[in-house]
PASEBA-1860 file (N, C-alpha, C; in nm, 3 decimals):
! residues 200
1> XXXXXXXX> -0.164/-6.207/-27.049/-0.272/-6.201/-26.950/-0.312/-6.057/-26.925 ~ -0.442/-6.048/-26.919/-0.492/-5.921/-26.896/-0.615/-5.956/-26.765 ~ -0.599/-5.803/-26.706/-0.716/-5.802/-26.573/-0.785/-5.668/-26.618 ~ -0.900/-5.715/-26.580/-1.006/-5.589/-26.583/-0.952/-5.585/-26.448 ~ -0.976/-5.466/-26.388/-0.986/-5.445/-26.264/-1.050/-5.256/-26.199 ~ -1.141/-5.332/-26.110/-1.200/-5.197/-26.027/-1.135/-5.154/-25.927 ~ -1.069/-5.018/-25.944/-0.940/-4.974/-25.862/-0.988/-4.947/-25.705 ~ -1.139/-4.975/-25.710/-1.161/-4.964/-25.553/-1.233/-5.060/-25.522
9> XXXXXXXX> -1.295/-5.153/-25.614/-1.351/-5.250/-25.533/-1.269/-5.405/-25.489 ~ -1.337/-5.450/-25.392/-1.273/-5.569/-25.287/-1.257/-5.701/-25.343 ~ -1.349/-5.663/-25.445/-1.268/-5.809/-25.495/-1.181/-5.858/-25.612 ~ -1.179/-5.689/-25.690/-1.045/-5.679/-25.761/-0.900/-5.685/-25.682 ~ -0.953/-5.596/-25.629/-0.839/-5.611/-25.503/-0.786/-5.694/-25.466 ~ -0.829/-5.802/-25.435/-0.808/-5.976/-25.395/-0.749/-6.023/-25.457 ~ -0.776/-5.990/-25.648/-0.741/-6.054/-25.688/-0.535/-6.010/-25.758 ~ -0.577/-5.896/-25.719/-0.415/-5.811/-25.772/-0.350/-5.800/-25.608
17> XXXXXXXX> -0.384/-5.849/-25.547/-0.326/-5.900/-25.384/-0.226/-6.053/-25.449 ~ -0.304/-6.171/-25.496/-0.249/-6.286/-25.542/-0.136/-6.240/-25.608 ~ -0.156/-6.184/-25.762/-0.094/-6.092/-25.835/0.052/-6.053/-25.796 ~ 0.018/-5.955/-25.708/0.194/-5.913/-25.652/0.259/-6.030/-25.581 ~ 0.141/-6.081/-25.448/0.230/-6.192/-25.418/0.337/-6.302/-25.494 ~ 0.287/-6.313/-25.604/0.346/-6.437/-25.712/0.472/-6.322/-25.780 ~ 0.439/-6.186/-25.775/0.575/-6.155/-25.856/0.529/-6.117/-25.988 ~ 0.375/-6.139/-26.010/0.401/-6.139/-26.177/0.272/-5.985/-26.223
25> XXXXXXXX> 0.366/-5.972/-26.330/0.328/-5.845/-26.383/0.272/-5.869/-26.527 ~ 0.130/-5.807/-26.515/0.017/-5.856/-26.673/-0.008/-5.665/-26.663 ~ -0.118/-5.708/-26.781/-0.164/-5.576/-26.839/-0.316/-5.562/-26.725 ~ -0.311/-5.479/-26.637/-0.433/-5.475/-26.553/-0.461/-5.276/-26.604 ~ -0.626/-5.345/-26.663/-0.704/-5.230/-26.728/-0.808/-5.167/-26.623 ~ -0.758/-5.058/-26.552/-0.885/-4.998/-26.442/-1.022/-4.950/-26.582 ~ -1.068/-5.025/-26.450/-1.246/-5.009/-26.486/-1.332/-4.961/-26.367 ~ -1.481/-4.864/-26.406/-1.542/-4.901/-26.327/-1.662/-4.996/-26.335
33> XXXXXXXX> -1.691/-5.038/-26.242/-1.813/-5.112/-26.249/-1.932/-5.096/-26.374 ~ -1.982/-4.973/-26.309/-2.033/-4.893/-26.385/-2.070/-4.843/-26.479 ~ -1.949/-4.881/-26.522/-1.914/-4.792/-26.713/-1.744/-4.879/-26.767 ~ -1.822/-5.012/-26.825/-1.763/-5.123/-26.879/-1.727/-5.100/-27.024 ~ -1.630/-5.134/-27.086/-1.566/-5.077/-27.228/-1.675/-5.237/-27.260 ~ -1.663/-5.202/-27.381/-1.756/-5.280/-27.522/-1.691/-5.443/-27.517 ~ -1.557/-5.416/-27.521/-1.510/-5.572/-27.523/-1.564/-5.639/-27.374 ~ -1.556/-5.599/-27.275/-1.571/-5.670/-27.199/-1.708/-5.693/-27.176
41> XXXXXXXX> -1.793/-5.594/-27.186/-1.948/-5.667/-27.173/-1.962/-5.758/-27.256 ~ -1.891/-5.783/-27.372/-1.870/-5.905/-27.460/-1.811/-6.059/-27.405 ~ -1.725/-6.037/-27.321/-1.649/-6.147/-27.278/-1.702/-6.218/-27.138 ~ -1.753/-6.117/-27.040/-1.806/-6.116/-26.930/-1.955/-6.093/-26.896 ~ -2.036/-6.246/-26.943/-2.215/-6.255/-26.948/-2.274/-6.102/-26.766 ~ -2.167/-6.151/-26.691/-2.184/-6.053/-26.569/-2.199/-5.963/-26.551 ~ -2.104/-5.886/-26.635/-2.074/-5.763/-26.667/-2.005/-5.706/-26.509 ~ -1.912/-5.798/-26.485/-1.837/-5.742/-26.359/-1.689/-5.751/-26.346
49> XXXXXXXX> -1.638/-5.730/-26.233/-1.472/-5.717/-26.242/-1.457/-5.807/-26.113 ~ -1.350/-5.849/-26.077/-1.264/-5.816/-26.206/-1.290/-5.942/-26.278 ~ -1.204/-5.931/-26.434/-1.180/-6.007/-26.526/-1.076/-6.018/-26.558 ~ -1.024/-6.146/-26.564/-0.900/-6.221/-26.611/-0.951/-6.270/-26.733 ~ -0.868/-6.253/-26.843/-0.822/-6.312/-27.003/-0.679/-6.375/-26.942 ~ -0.692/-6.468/-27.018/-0.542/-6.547/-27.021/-0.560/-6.608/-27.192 ~ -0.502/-6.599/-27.304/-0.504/-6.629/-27.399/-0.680/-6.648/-27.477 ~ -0.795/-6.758/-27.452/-0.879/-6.811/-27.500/-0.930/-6.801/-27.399
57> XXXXXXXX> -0.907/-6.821/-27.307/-0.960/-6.851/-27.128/-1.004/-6.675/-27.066 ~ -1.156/-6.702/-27.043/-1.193/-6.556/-26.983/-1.232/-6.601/-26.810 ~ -1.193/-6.565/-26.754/-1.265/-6.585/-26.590/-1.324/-6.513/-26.505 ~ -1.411/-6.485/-26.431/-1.513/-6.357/-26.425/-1.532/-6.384/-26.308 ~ -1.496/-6.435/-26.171/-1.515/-6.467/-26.043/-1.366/-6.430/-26.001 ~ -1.349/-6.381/-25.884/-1.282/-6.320/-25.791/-1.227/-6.457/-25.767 ~ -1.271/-6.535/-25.694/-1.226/-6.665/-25.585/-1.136/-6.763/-25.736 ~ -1.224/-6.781/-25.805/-1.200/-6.900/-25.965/-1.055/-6.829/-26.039
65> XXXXXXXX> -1.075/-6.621/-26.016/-0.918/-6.626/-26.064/-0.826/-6.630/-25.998 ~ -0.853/-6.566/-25.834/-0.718/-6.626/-25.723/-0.663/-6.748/-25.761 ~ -0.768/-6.872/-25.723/-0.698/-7.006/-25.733/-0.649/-7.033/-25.937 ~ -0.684/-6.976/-25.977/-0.635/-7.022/-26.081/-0.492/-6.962/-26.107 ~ -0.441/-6.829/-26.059/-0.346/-6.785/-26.073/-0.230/-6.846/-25.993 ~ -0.270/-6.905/-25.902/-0.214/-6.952/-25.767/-0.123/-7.105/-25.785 ~ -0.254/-7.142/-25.951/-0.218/-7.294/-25.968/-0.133/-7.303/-26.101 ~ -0.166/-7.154/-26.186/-0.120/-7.122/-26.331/0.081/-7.080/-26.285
73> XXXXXXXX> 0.059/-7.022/-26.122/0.197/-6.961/-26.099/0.244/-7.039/-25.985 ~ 0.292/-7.183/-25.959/0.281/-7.213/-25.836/0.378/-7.183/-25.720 ~ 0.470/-7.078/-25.783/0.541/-7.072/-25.662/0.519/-6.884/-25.634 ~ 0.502/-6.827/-25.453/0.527/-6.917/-25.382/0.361/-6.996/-25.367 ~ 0.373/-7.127/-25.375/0.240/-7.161/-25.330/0.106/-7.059/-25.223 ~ -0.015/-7.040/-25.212/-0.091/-6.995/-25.199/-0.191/-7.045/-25.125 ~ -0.212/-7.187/-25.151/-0.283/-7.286/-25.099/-0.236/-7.396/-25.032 ~ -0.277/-7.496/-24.940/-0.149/-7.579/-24.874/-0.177/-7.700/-24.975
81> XXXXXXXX> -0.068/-7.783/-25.023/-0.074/-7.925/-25.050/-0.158/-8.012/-25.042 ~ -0.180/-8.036/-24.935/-0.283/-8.139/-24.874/-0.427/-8.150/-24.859 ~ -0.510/-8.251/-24.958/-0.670/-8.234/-24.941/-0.720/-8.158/-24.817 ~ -0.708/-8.202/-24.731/-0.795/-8.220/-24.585/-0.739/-8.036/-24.561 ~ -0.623/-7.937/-24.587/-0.615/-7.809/-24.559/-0.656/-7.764/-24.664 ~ -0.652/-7.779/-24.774/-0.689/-7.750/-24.899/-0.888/-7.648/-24.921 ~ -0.901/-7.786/-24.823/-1.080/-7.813/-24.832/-1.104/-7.683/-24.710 ~ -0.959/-7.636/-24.580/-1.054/-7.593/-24.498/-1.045/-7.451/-24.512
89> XXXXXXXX> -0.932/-7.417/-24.633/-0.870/-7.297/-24.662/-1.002/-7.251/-24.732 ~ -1.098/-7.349/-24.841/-1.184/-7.285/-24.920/-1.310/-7.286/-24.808 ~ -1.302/-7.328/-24.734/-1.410/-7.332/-24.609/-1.452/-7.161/-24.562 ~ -1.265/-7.133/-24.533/-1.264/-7.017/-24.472/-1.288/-6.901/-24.557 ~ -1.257/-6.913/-24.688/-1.263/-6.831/-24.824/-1.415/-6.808/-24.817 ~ -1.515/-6.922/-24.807/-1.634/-6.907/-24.852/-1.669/-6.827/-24.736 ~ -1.648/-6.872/-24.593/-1.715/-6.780/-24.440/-1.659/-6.614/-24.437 ~ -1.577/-6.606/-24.508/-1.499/-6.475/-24.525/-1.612/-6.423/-24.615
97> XXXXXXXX> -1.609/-6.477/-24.711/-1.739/-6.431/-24.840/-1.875/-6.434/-24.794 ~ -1.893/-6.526/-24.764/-2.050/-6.479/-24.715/-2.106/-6.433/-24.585 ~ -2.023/-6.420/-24.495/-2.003/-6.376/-24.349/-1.969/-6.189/-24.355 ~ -1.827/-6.198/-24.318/-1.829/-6.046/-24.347/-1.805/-5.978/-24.535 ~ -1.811/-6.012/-24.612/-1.764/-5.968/-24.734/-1.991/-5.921/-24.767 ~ -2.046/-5.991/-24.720/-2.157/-5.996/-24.707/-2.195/-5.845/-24.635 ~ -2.163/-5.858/-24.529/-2.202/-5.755/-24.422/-2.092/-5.611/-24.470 ~ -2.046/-5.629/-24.540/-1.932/-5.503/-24.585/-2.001/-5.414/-24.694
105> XXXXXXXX> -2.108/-5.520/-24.782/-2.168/-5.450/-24.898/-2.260/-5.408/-24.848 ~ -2.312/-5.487/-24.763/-2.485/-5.377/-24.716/-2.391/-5.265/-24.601 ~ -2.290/-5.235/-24.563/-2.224/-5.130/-24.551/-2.241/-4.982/-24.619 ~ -2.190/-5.033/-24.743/-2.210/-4.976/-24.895/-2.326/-4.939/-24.941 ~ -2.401/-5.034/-24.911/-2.514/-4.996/-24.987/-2.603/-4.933/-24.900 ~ -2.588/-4.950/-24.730/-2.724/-4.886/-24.678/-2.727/-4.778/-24.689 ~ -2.856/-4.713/-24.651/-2.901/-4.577/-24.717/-2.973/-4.511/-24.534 ~ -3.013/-4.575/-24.485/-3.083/-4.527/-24.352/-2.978/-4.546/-24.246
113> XXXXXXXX> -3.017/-4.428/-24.201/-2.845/-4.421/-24.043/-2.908/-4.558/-23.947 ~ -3.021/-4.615/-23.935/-3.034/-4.717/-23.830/-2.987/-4.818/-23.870 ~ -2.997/-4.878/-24.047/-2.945/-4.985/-24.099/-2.807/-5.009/-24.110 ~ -2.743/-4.812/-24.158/-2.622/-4.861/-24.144/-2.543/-4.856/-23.990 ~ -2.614/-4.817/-23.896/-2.533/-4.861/-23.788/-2.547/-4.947/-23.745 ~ -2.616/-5.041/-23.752/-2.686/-5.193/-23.726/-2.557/-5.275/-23.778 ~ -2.575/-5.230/-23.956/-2.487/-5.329/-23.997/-2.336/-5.289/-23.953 ~ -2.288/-5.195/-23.937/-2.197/-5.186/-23.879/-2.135/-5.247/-23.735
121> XXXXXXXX> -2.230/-5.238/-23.661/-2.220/-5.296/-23.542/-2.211/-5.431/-23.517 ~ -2.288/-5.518/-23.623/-2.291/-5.678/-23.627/-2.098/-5.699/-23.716 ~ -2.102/-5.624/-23.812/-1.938/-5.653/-23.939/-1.840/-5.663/-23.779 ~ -1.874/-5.539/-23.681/-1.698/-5.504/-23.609/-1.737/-5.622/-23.520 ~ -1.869/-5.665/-23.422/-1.867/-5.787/-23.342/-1.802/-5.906/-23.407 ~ -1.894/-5.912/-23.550/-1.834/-6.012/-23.586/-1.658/-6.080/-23.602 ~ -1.602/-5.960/-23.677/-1.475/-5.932/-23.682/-1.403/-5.944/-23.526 ~ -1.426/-5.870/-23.416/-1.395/-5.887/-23.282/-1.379/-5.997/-23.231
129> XXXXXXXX> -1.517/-6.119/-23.238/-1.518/-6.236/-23.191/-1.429/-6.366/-23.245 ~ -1.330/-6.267/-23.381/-1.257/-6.401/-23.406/-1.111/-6.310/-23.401 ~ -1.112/-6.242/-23.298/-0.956/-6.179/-23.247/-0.858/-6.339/-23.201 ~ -0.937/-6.415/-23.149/-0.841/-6.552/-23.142/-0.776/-6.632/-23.253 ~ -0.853/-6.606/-23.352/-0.818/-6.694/-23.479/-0.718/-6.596/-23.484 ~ -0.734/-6.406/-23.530/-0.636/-6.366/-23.568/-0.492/-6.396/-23.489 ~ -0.489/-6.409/-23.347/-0.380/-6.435/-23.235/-0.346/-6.567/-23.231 ~ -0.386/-6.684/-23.320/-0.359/-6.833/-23.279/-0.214/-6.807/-23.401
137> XXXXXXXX> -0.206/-6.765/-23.473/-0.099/-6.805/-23.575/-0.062/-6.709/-23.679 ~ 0.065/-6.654/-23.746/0.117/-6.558/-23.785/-0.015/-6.495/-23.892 ~ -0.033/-6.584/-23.988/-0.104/-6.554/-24.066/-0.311/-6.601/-24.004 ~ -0.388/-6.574/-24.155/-0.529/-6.610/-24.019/-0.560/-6.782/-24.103 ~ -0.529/-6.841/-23.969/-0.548/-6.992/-23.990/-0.408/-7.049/-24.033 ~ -0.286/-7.048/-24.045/-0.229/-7.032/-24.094/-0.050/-6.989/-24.091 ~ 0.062/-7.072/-24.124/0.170/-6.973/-24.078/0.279/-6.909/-24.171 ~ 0.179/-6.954/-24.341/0.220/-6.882/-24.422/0.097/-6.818/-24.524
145> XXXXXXXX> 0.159/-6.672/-24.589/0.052/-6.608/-24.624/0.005/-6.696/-24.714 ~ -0.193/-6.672/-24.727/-0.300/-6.761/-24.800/-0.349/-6.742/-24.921 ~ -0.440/-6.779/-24.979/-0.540/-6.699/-25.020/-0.675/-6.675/-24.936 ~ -0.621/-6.684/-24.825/-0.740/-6.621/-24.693/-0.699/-6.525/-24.673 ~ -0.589/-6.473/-24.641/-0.560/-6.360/-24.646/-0.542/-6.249/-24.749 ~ -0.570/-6.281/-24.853/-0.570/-6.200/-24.987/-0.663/-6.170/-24.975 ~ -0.768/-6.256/-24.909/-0.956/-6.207/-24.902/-0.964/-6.142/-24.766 ~ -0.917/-6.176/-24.665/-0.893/-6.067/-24.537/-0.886/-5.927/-24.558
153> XXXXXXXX> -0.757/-5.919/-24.578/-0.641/-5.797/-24.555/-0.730/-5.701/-24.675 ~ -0.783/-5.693/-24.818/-0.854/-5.582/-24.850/-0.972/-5.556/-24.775 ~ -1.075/-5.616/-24.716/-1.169/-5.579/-24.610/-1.122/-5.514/-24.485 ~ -1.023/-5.537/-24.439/-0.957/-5.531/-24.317/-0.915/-5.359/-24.363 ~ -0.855/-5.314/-24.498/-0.822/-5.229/-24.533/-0.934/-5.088/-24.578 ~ -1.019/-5.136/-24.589/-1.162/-5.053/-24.617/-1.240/-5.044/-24.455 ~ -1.187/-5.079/-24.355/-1.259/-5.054/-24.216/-1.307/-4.901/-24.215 ~ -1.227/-4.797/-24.241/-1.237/-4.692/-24.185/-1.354/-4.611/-24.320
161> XXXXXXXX> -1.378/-4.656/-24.455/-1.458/-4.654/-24.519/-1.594/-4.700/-24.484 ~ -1.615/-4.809/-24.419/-1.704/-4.866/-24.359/-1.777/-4.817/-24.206 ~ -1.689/-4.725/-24.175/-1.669/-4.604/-24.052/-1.670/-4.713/-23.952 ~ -1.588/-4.799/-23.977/-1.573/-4.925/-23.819/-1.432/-4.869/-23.780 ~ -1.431/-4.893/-23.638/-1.295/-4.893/-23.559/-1.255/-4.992/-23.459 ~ -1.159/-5.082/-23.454/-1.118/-5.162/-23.349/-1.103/-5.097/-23.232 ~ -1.125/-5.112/-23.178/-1.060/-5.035/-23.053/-1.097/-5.175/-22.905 ~ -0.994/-5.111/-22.814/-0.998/-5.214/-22.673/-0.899/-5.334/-22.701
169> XXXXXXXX> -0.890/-5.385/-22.554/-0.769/-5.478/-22.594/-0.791/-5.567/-22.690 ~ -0.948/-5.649/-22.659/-0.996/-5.735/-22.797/-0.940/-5.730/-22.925 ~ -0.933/-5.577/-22.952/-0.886/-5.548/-23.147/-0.714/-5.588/-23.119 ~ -0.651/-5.585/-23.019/-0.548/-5.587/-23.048/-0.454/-5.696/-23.102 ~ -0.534/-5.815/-23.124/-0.486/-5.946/-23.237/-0.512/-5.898/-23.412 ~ -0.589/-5.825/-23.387/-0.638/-5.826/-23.514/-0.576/-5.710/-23.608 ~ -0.536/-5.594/-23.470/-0.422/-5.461/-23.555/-0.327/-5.513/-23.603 ~ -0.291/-5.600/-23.481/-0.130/-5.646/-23.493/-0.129/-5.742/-23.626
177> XXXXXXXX> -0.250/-5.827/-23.704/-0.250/-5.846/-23.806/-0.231/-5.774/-23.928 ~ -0.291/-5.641/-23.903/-0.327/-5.584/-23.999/-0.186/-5.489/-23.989 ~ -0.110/-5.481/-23.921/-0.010/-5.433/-23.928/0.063/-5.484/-24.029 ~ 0.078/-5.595/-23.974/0.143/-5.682/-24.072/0.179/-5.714/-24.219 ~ 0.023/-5.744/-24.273/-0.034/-5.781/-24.390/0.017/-5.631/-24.436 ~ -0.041/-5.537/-24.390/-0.051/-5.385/-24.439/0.093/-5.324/-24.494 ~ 0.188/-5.399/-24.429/0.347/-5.362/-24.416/0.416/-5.448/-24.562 ~ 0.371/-5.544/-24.585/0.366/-5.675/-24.703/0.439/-5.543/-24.833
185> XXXXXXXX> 0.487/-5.585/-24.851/0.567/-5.511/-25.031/0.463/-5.538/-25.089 ~ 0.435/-5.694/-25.138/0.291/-5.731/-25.220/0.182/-5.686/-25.197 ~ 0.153/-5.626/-25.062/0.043/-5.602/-25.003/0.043/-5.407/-25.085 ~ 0.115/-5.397/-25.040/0.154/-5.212/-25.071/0.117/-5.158/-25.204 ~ 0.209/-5.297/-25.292/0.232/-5.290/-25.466/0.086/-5.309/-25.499 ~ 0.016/-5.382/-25.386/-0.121/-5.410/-25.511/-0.257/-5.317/-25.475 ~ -0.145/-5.164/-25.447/-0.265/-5.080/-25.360/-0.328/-4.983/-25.528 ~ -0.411/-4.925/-25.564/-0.450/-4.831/-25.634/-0.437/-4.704/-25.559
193> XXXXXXXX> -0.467/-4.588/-25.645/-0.444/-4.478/-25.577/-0.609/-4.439/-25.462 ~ -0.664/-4.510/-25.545/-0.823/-4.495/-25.469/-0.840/-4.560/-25.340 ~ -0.699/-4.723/-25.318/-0.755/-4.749/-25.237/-0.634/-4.680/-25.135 ~ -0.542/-4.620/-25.176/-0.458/-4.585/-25.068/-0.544/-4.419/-25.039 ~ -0.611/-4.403/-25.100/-0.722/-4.277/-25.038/-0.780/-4.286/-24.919 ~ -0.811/-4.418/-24.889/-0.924/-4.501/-24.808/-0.860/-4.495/-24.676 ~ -0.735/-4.408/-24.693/-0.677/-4.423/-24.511/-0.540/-4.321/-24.490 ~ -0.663/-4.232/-24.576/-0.535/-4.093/-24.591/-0.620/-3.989/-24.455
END
């Protein structure tokens, strides 16, 4: 097994988050976005990262290689058993993705100080207003680590890139998360040097 992977972007990240959690060690090739080696604009119609090869099998979505690694390695499990949590784990995967994972790139990408403080200001409310979810249960939704939290905890980790700050009692479900996750061996092991830059 081999991973393309972008040593700073969020959703390589995600996916070498799964990665350590399971224990298992492949050939992961830093790339940038940017400036893609020959084989892979071959393998990947996208031309994005990351990319998982597994023998014949190429996979080119962030979310499609979590769960596939999750199901290729099943212990420790990743996802819960049961249809009905199954369905609400990818619920939360998708509101994570198109909610703030959404509001993190026009972060990135804005170019005007009104847009990006706008969008800044809607990512930390947003993030703020679900300090309960983070405080209802060890993990978010949850009382063992997810693959919600593999998609959390690198966003959560790029805050200060994004020039957001928790602050007030409100943030304080959500540090005490990020304490947490942040403290993780798996969490640590699946840092790059670019992204442990991000909070030097």
């Amino acid at each position: 097994m081999t991973l393309y992977s972008d040593p700073a972007s969020i959703d390589s990240h995600r996916a070498r988050i799964v990665l350590a959690e399971k224990g298992i060690v492949i050939d992961i090739i830093s790339v940038q976005d940017d400036d893609l080696p020959e084989d892979l604009l071959d393998l990947n119609p996208y031309h994005s990262t990351p990319t998982l090869l597994d023998r014949d099998l190429v996979l080119y979505d962030s979310r499609v290689i979590m769960e596939y690694i999750d199901e290729r390695f099943p212990h420790p499990p990743l996802m819960p058993v049961d249809p009905v949590s199954r369905a609400q784990v990818r619920l939360a995967l998708y509101r994570v993705e198109k909610d703030w994972y959404t509001m993190a790139e026009q972060c990135k990408k804005a170019t005007d100080r009104k847009q990006i403080a706008q969008t800044r200001k809607v990512l930390q409310e947003s993030l703020l207003s679900s300090a309960e979810v983070f405080a209802a249960r060890r993990y978010f939704l949850s009382d063992e680590f997810s693959l919600v939290d593999a998609s959390v905890a690198p966003l959560l980790w790029r805050l200060p890139v994004y020039g957001i700050e928790l602050n007030g009692n409100g943030a304080q479900p959500i540090r005490k998360y990020m304490d947490g996750i942040f403290a993780r061996r798996s969490f640590r092991g699946s840092l790059t040097e670019a992204e442990m830059e991000m909070r030097q």
